[in-house]
N, C-alpha and C positions, 0 to 999 in steps of 0.2 A: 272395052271396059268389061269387067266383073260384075256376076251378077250374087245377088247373095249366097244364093244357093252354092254359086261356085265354090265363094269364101269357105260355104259350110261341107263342101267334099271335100276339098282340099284339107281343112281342117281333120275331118273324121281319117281321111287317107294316112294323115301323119299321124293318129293312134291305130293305122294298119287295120282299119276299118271300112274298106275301099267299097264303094255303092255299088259296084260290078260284084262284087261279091257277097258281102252283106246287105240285107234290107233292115236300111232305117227307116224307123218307124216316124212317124209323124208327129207321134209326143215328141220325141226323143230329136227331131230339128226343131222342133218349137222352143225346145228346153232349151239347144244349144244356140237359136238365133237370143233369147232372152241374155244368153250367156256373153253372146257380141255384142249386144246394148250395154249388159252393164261394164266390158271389157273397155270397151269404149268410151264412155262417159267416165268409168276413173281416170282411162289416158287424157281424158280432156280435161277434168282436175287438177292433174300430173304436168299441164302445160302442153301438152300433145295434141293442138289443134289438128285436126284431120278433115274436119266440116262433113260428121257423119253425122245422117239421118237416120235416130233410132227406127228402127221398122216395128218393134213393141213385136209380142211374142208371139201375133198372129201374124204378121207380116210377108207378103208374097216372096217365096223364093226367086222367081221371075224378075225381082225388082233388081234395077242397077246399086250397085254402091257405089254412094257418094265423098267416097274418099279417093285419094289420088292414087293412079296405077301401081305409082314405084312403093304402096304400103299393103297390097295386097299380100304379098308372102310372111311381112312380119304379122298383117294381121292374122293369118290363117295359123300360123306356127304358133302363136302366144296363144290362139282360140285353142287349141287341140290341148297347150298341156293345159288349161281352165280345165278342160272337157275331160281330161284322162282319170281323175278319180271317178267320177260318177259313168266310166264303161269298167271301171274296175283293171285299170291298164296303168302301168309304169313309162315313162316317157326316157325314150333313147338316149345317147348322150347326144347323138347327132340334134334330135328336134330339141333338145335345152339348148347347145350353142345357135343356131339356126335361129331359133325362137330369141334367145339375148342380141344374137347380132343383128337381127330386123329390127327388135326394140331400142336398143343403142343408134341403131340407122335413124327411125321416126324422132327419138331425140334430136339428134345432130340436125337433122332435115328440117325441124322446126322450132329449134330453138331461139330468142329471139333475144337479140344482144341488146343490151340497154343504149339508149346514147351518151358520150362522156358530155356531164354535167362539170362543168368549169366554175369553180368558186371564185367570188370577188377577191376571197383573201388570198395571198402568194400560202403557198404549202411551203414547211420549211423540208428542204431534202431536196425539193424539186426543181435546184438550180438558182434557190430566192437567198439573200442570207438575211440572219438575223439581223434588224437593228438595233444598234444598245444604243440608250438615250442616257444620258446623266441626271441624273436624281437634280443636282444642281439648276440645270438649266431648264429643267418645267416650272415653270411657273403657271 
């Protein structure tokens, strides 16, 4: 499993902000784990359960995420173009598709089909026919 921290390199790596090379500063993951909380709670608005545990913007890098493996990369891709204005960075074309195709993924992955609700009445189309009754014969 992923740990936050990882999320948040991976993330910064795809605005080519790679931790080997640049030093990020400790606001500056604070700012961006704050950024995965709130990234996260609108996907969970959006129907996107993931059963994440915000970590709130002092939160240990160290800590595991608690969302599923197979959402790590769209999470990390959608986090970096959040994060790309406030490094003053334009986003690839490559991390937009990347970043849509993880999001489109976590959709499909959790989305949650209704079950068919059967009405008492016949639907007329659906194999039922009308009955016509004669005016005459209601009484």
């Amino acid at each position: 499993m992923a740990t936050i921290g990882d999320i948040l390199a991976k993330a910064f790596e795809g605005l080519g902000l790679a931790g080997y090379v640049f030093d990020i500063t400790p606001e500056e993951q604070a700012s961006a784990l704050r950024e995965l909380d709130m990234m996260l709670d609108q996907w969970e608005a959006e129907g996107i359960d993931l059963d994440y545990t915000p970590a709130g913007g002092d939160g240990n890098l160290s800590d595991m995420m608690t969302t599923p493996a197979w959402a790590n990369a769209a999470i990390a891709s959608n986090l970096s173009l959040a994060l790309a204005p406030s490094f003053g960075k334009t986003a690839s074309p490559q991390l937009l598709a990347q970043a849509k195709r993880g999001y489109n993924f976590a959709v499909a992955k959790t989305l949650k089909i209704p079950r068919e609700v059967r009405s008492a009445v016949p639907i007329r189309g659906a194999g039922y026919r009308a009955v016509r009754r004669d005016i005459n014969t209601l009484s």
